[in-house]
C-alpha positions in Angstrom: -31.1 -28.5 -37.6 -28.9 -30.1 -35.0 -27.5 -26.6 -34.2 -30.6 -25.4 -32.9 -30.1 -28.0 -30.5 -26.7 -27.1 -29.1 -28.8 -25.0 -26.4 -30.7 -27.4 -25.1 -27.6 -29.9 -24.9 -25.1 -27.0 -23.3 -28.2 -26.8 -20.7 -28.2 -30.3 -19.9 -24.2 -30.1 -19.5 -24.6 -28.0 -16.6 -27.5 -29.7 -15.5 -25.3 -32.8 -15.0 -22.4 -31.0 -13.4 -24.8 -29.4 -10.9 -26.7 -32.5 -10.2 -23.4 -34.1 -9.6 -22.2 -31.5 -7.0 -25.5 -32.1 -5.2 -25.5 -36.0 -5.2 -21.7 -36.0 -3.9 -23.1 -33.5 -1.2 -26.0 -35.6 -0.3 -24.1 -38.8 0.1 -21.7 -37.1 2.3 -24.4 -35.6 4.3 -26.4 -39.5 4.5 -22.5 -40.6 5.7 -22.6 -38.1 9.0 -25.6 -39.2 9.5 -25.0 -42.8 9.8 -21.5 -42.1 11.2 -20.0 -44.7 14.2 -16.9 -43.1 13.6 -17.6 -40.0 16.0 -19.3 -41.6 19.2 -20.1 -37.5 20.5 -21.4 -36.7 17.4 -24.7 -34.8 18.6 -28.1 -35.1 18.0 -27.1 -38.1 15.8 -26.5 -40.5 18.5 -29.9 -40.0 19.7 -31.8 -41.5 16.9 -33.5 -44.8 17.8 -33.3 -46.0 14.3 -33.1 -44.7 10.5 -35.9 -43.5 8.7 -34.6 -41.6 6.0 -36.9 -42.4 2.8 -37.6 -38.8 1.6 -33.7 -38.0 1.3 -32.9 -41.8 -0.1 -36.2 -41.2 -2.4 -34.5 -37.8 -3.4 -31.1 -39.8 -4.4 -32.8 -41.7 -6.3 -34.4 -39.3 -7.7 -31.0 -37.7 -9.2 -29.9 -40.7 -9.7 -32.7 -41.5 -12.1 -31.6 -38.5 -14.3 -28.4 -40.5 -15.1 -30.1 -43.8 -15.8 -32.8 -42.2 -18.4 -30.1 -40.6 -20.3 -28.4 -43.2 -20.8 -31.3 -45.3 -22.2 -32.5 -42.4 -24.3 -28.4 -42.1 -26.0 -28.7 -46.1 -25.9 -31.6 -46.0 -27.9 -31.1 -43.1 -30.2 -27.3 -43.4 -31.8 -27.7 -40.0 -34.0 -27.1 -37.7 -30.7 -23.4 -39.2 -30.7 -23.3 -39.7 -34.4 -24.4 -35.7 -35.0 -21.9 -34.0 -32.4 -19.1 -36.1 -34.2 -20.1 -34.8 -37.3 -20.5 -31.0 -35.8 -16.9 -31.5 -34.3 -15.4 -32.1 -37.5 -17.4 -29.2 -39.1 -16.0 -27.0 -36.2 -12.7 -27.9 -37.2 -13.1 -26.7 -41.2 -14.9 -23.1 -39.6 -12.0 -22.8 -37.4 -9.9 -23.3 -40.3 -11.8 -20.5 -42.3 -13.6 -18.3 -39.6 -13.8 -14.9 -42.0 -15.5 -16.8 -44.4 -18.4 -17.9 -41.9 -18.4 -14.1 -40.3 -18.0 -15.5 -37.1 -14.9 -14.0 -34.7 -12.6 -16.5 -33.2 -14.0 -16.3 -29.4 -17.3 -18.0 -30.6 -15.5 -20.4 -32.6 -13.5 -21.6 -29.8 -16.6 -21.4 -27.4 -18.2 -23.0 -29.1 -15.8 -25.7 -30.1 -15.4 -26.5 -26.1 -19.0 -26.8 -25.7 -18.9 -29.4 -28.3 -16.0 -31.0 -27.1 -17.2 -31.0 -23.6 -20.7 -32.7 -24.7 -19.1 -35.3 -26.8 -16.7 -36.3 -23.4 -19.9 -36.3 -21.5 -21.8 -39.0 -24.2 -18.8 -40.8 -25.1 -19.4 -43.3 -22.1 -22.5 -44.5 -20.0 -23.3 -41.2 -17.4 -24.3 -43.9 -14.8 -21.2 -45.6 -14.7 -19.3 -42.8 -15.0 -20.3 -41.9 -11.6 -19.0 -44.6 -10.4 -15.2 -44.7 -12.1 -11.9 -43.9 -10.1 -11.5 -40.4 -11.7 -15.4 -39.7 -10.6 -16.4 -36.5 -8.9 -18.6 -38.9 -6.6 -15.6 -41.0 -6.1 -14.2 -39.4 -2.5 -18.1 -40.0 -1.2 -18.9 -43.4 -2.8 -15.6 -44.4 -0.6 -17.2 -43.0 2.6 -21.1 -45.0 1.7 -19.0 -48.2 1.0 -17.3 -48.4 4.4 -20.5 -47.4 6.0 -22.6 -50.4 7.3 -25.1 -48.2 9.2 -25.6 -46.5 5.9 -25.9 -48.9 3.7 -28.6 -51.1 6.4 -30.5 -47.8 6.3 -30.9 -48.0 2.5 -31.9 -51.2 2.8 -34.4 -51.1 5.2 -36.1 -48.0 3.0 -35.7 -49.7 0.1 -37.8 -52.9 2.2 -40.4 -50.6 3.3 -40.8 -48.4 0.3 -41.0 -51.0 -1.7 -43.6 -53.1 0.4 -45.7 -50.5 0.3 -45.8 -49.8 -3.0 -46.9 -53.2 -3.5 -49.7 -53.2 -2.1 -50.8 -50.4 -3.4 -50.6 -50.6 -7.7 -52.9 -51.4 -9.7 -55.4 -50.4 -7.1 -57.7 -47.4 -6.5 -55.1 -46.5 -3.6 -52.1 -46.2 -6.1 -50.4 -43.1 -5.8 -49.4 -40.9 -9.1 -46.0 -40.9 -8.0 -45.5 -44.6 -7.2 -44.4 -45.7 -10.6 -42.0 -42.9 -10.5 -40.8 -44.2 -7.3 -40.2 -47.3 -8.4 -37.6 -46.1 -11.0 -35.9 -44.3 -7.9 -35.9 -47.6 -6.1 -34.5 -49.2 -8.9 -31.7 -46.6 -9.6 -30.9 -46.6 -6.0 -30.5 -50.4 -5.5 -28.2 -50.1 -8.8 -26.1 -47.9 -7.5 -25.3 -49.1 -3.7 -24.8 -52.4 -5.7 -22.1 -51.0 -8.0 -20.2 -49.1 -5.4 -20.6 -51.8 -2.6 -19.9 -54.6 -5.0 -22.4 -56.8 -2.4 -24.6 -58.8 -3.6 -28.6 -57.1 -2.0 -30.1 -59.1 0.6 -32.6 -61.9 -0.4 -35.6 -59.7 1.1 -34.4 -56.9 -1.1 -34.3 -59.6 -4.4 -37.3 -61.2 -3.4 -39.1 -57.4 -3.3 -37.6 -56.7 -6.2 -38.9 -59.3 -8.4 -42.1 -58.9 -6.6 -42.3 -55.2 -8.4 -41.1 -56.5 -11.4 -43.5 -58.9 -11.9 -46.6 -55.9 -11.3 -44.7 -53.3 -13.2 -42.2 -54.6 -15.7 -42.1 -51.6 -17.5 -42.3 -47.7 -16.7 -43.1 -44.6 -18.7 -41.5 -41.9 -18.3 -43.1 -38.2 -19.9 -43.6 -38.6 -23.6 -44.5 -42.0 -23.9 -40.6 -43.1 -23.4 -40.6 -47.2 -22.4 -38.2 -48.1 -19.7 -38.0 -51.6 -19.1 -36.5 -52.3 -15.7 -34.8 -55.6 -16.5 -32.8 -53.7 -19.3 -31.5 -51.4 -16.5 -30.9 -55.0 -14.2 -29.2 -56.5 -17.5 -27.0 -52.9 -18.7 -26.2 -51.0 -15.4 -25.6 -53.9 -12.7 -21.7 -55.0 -12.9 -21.3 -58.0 -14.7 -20.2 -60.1 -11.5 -23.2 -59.6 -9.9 -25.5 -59.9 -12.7 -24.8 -63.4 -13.4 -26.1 -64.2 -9.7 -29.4 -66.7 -9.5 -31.5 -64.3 -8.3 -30.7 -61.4 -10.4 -29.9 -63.9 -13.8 -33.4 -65.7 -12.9 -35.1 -62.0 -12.8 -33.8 -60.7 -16.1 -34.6 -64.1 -17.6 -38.4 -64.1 -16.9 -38.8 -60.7 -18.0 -40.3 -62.0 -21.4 -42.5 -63.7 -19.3 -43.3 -61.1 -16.9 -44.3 -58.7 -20.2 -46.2 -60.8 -21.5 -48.2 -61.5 -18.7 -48.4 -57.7 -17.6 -50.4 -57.3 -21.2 -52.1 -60.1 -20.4 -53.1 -58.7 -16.6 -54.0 -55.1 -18.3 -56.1 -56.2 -21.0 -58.1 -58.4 -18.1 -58.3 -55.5 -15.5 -59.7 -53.3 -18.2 -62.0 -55.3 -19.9 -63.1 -56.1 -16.1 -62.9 -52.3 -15.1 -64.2 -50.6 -18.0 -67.5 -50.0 -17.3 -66.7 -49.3 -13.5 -64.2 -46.4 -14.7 -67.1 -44.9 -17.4 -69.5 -44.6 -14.2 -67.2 -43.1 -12.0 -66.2 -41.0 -14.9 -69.5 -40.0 -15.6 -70.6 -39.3 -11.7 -67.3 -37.4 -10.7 -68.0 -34.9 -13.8 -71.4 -33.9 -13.0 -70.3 -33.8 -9.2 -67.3 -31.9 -10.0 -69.3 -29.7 -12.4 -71.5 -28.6 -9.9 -69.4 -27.5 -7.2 -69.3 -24.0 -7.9 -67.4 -21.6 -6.1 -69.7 -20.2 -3.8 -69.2 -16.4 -2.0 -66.5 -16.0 0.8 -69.6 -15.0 3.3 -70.7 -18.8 2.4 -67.6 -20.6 2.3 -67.7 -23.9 4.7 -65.1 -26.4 5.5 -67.6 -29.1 4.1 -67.8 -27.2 0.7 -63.6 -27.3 0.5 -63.2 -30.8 1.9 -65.8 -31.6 -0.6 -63.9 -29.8 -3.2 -60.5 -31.3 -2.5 -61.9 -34.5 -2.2 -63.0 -33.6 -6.5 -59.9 -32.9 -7.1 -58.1 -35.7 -5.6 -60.7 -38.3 -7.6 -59.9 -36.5 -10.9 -56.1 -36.7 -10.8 -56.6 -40.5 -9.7 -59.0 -40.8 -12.3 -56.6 -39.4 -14.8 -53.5 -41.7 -13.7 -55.2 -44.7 -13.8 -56.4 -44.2 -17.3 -53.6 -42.7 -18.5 -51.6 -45.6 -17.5 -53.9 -48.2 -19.1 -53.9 -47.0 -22.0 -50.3 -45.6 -22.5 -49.3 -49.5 -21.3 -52.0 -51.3 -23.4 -51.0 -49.5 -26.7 -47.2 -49.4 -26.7 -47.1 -53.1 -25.2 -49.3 -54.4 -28.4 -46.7 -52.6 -30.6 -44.3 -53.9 -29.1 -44.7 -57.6 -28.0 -46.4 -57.8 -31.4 -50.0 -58.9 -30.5 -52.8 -57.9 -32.4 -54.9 -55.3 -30.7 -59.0 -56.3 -31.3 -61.3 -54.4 -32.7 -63.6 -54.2 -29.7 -60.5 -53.2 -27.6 -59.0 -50.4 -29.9 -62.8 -48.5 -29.7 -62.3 -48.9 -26.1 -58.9 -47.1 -26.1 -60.5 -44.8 -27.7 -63.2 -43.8 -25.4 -60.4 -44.1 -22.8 -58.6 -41.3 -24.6 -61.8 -39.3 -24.8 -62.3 -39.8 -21.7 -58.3 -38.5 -20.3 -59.2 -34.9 -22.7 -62.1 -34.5 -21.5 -60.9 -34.7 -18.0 -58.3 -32.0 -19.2 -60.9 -30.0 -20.3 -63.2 -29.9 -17.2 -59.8 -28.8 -15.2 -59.5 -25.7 -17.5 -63.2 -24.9 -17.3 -63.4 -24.8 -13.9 -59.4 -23.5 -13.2 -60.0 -20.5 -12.1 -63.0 -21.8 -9.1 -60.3 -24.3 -8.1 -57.5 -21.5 -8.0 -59.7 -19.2 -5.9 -60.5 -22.0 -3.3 -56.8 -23.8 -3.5 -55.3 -21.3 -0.6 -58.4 -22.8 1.7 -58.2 -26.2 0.8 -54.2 -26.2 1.6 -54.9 -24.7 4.7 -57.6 -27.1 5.4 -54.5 -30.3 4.9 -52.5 -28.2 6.6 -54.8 -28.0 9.6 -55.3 -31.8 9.6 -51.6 -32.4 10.3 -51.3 -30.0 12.4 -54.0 -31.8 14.4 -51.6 -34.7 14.2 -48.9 -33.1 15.8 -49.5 -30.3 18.3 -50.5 -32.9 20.9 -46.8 -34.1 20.3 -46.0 -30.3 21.0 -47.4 -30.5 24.0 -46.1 -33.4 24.9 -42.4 -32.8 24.7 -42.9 -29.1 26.6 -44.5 -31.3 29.6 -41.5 -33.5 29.7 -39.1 -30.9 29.2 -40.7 -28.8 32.1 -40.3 -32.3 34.0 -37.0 -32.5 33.4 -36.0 -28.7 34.4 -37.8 -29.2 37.8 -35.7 -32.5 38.5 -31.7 -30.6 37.5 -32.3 -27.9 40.0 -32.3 -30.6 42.5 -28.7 -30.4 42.1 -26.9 -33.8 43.0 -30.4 -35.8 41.9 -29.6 -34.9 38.3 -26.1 -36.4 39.1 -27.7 -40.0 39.6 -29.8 -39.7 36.5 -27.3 -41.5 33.7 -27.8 -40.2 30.3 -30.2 -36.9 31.8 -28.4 -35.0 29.3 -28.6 -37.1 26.8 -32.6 -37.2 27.2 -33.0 -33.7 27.4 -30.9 -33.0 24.2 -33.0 -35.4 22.3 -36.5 -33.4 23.6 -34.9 -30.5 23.1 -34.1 -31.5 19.7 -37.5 -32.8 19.0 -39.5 -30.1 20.2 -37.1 -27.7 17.7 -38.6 -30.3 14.8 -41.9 -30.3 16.0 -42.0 -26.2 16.4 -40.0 -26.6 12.5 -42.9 -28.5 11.4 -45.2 -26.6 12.8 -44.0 -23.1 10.9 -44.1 -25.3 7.9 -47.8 -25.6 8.2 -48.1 -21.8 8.1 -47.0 -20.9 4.5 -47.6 -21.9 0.9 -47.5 -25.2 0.3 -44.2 -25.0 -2.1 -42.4 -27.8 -3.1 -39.4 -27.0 -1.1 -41.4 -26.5 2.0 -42.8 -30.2 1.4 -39.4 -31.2 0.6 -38.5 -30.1 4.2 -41.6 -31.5 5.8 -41.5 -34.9 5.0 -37.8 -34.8 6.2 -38.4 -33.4 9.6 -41.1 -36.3 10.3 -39.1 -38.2 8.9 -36.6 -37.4 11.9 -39.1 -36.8 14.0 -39.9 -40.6 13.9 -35.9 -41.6 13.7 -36.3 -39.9 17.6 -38.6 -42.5 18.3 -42.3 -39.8 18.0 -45.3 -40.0 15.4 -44.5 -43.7 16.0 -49.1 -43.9 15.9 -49.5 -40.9 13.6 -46.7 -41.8 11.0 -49.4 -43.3 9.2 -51.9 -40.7 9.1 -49.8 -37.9 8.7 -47.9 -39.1 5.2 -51.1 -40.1 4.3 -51.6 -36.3 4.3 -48.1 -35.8 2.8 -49.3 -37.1 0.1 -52.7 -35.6 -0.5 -50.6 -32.6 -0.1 -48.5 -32.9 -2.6 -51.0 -34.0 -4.9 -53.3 -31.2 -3.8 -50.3 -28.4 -4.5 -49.5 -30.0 -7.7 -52.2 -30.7 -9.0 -52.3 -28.4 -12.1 -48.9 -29.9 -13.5 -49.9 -33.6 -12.1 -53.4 -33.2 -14.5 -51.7 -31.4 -17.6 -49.4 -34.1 -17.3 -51.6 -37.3 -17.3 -54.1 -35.6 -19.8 -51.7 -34.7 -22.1 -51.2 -37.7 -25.1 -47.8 -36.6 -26.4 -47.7 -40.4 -26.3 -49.5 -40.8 -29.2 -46.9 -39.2 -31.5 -45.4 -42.9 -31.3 -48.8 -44.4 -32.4 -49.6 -42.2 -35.4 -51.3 -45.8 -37.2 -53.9 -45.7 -34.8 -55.1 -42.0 -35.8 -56.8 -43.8 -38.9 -58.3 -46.9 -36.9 -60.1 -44.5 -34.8 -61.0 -41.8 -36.8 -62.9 -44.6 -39.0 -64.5 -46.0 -36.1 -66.0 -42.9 -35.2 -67.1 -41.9 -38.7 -68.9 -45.3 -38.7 -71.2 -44.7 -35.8 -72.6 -41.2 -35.3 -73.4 -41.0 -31.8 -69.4 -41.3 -31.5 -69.3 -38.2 -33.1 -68.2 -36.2 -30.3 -65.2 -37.6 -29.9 -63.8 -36.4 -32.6 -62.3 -33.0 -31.9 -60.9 -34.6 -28.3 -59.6 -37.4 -30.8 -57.4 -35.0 -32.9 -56.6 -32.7 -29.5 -55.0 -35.9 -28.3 -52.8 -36.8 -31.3 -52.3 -32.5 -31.7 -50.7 -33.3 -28.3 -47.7 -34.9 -30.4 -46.4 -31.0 -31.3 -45.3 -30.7 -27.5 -42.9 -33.5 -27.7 -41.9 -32.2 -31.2 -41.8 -28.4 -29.5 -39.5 -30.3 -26.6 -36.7 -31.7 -29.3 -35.9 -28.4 -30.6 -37.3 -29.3 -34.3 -38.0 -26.8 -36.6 -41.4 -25.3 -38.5 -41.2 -27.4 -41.0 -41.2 -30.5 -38.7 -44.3 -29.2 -36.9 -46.5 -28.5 -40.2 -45.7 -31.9 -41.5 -47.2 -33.3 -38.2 -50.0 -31.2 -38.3 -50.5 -32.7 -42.0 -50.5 -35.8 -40.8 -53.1 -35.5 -38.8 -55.4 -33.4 -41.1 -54.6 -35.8 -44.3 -56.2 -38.8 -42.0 -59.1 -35.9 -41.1 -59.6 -35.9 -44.9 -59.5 -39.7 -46.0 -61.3 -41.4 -42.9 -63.7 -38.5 -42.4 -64.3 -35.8 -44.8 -64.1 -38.3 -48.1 -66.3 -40.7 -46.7 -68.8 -38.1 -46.3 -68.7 -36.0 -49.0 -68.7 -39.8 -51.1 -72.1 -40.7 -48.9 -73.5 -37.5 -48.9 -72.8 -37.1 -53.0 -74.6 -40.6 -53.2 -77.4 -39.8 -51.3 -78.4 -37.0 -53.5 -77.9 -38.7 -56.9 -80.4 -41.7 -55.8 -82.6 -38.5 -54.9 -82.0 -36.7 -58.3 -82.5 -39.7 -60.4 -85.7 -41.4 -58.5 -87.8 -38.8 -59.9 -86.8 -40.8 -63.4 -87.3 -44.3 -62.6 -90.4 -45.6 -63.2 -91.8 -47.5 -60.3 -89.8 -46.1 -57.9 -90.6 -46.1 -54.2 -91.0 -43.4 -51.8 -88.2 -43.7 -49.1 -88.7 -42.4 -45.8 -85.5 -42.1 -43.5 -86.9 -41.9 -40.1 -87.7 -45.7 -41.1 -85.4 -47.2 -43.1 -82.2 -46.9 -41.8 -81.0 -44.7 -44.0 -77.8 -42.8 -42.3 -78.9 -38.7 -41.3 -75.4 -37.0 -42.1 -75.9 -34.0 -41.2 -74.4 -34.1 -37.6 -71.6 -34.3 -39.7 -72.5 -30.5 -41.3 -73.2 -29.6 -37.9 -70.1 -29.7 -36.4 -67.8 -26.8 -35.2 -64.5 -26.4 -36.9 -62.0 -29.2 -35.3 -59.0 -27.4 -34.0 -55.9 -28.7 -35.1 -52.3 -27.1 -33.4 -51.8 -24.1 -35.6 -55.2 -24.2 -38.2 -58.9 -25.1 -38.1 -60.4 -27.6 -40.1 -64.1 -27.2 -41.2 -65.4 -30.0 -42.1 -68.6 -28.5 -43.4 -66.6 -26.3 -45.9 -64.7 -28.9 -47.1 -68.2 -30.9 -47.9 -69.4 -28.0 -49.5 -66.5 -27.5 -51.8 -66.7 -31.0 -52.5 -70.4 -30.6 -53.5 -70.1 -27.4 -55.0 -67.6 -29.2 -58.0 -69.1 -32.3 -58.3 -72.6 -31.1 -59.3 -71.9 -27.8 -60.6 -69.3 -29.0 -62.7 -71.0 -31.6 -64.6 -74.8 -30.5 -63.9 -76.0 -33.2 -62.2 -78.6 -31.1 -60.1 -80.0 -27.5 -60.2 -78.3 -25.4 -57.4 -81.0 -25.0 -55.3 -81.1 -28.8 -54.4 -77.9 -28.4 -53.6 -78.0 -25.8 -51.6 -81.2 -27.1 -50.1 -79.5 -30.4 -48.7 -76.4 -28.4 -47.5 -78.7 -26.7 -45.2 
């Protein structure tokens, strides 16, 4: 089994060697930047100040990679444990290749893959980077002796994280800005480590500020992270015994608990306020059908993208409840209600159907995504053209004034200033080409960096605002596809197989929860993916899928088949009891299970499951086996 893996783990070898080359490149290019060793160097010495947060944010983005593979080899032991044991069986094939019918050049390829992977596990990647013999080494040298750099971080690390903030846990919380925060984190980490300086007490104070509103972060797959583990295993031990990062780690008990405490407030709070806005987004977004190109109006597309935008947010914020709520019961150990596992439950419903809207209506929103791109596109652009025209004015200005000749001798710096409107006006006119294609990620990528600039020159000082306001609808505009298959997806559930049966019973014990139950097992079905992801075999996958149909079969299908079958005994045998009274259903109470019979197949990942079938089989032996009715009753209450 583990073979099958060697694949994915040679992959992620030379994803690690690449990302490696990239980061050292990176932090070399952040060091020119923020360079006072070369006073000529040019256009640097025109910035006004540093805003770099979407190339620091990208750091600590690669950075991140380092960190989650080290918790996901601190957590899971067997990845070391099974290459040791594959090593020594590489040394018994080398010993007898002819027997295993494999020539020597894949035997000693393979061998050095191995042997490459385990040097690669054998110690934390993270602080590997860090370590004399690093490939990072020669640049962590250059960032360490770089104050401007390292005030730079800090004040991106100040503003991203103040923003931030304000905004989680709100309706005006990002999808990204949990993400984020891991990049913060991971960035913070590692100018720590290589500086060995203690941060700043606004950058602490920040800090614990985040970790009290997020103390934990999940990461695709339902993976915890908890952010003090990283504080406690990745900051050098010098540092971490420091009051303020010491007195951090040590509430973090605290800070869970009251997280839990928070969510299960702000959804009992929220609930109904999420079902309505649920329920009025669908029929809104259900609506807005694609109308003819003839017909097409910037109000239908605004109206459109503003539909999409609510559905992602939607999708986050329950997602995130939910994914929280369950794993942080399991794991501080407190008993999850009644009342509030039925509302997980609808909240799960809820996230797949979402899902499902987005693939009914995928191909309206593909035909209309070129317009509304173009349409945030042309609100940027809006932003920035006057700037455009600003810059050629002053440029113009300054042309007229050098062919005066000695005047421009009297101006100090003239050349300076026109270098640095020159320069702007080239990132304007950049930004502005930008706006004309695709919305890629790269081009984004490159966007955000040249207003970035564009604002270290001292410009969108009014817009900066508005326009990564727009940067970000952007991004969640051009994404949005992977952004929704993400947060509908419930791969997380795999870790919370227990809960399959504690639904499942719920809804078999009220029938207008009925439908639910084929979103239900599509949400736990969602567990193959992560399965799919780990490289495990067939036989892994089927005894998921049995799983999942087993608990179909005790919480649904035998209750039924045990109501139904003693429904129609009291029916058989009341025509025998003397005295007996006539029962009408409509009045009594009595339970109508056949919605049950009614239902379409549920789909499971690689079968279907008919529940009605599986009644009638039932049926079928327990009265035609021992004669308890004539077949035509049967038959007759089946249909």
């Amino acid at each position: 089994m583990f073979a099958h893996s060697i694949p994915l783990l040679l992959e992620l070898y030379e994803i690690i060697n690449g990302l490696i080359m990239i980061l050292g490149n990176l932090l070399r290019q952040l060091d020119a930047i923020c360079s006072v060793r070369d006073k000529n160097v040019r256009p640097l010495n025109s910035f006004r100040s540093f805003d770099l947060r979407t190339v620091f944010v990208s750091l600590g983005e690669g950075l991140t990679v380092f960190l989650l593979l080290d918790e996901i080899l601190r957590h899971n032991g067997n990845v070391r444990s099974y290459l040791s044991l594959f090593s020594r069986m590489m040394s018994k094939v080398k010993s007898e290749v002819n027997i295993f019918g494999m020539s020597v050049e894949d035997v000693d390829f393979l061998d050095q893959v191995v042997h490459n992977l385990q040097k690669i596990f054998d110690s934390d990647l993270f602080h590997r980077l860090l370590q004399v013999d690093s490939p990072l080494r020669a640049s962590i040298d250059l960032v360490r002796s770089n104050k401007k750099l390292l005030d730079a971080f800090y004040s991106c690390f100040a503003e991203n994280s103040s923003e931030i903030i304000l905004r989680i846990g709100s309706s005006k919380e990002l999808p990204s800005d949990r993400k984020t925060i891991l990049h913060l984190v991971a960035l913070l980490l590692f100018f720590i480590s290589a500086t060995d300086e203690t941060p700043d007490k606004k950058s602490m104070k920040l800090l614990t500020e985040m970790f009290q509103m997020v103390p934990v972060v999940y990461i695709e797959g339902g993976k915890r992270i908890v952010l003090s583990d990283l504080m406690k295993c990745y900051c050098p031990p010098a540092l971490s015994s420091l009051p303020p990062i010491k007195e951090a780690c040590e509430a973090f008990e605290i800070m869970k608990n009251n997280y839990l405490a928070h969510l299960n407030e702000m959804q009992s709070r929220d609930i109904q306020a999420i079902n309505d806005t649920l329920s009025s987004w669908s029929v809104s977004f259900q609506s807005a059908v694609h109308p003819p190109s003839r017909m097409l109006t910037e109000e239908w597309v605004r109206h459109l993208q503003k539909q999409i935008l609510q559905g992602v947010v939607l999708a986050d914020r329950i997602n995130i409840l939910v994914q929280s709520m369950l794993d942080l019961h399991m794991h501080l150990k407190v008993p999850l209600r009644r009342e509030k596992a039925k509302s997980l439950c609808q909240m799960i419903v809820s996230l797949k159907s979402i899902g499902d809207l987005f693939n009914t209506r995928g191909s309206n929103i593909v035909r209309s995504l070129p317009h509304i791109i173009n349409i945030i596109q042309s609100d940027i652009e809006q932003l920035i053209v006057p700037l455009k025209n600003k810059l050629q004015s002053e440029i113009a200005k300054a042309d007229q004034v050098s062919k005066t000749g000695f005047l421009s001798l009297l101006r100090r710096g003239s050349a300076e200033m026109e270098t640095k409107l020159i320069d702007s006006l080239s990132l304007v006119l950049i930004s502005l080409q930008l706006l004309e294609g695709a919305g890629s990620s790269p081009r984004q990528l490159t966007l955000s960096i040249t207003v970035d600039i564009l604002h270290s020159l001292g410009h969108l000082d009014v817009e900066l605002c508005k326009v990564r306001k727009l940067l970000s609808k952007f991004r969640v505009l051009s994404n949005f596809q992977s952004l929704i298959d993400e947060r509908t997806r419930c791969s997380f559930l795999y870790w919370r197989k227990e809960m399959l049966s504690t639904w499942l019973s719920m809804v078999y014990g009220d029938a207008c929860k009925l439908s639910w139950l084929q979103n239900i097992v599509a949400a736990f079905s969602d567990g193959t993916s992560l399965l799919e992801l780990g490289n495990v075999g067939p036989v892994a996958l089927q005894s998921y899928e049995e799983d999942i149909e087993n608990a179909l079969r005790e919480e649904v299908v035998a209750p039924l088949c045990r109501d139904i079958e003693t429904d129609l005994r009291l029916h058989v045998h009341s025509t025998h009891l003397k005295g007996a009274v006539v029962v009408n259903p409509t009045k009594t109470g009595v339970r109508n299970l056949s919605w049950y019979l009614r239902m379409k197949p549920l789909r499971l990942p690689f079968k279907l499951v008919d529940v009605k079938l599986l009644v009638e089989n039932h049926l079928t032996y327990a009265f035609y086996t021992y004669s308890v009715m004539p077949n035509y009753d049967n038959k007759r209450c089946m249909n």
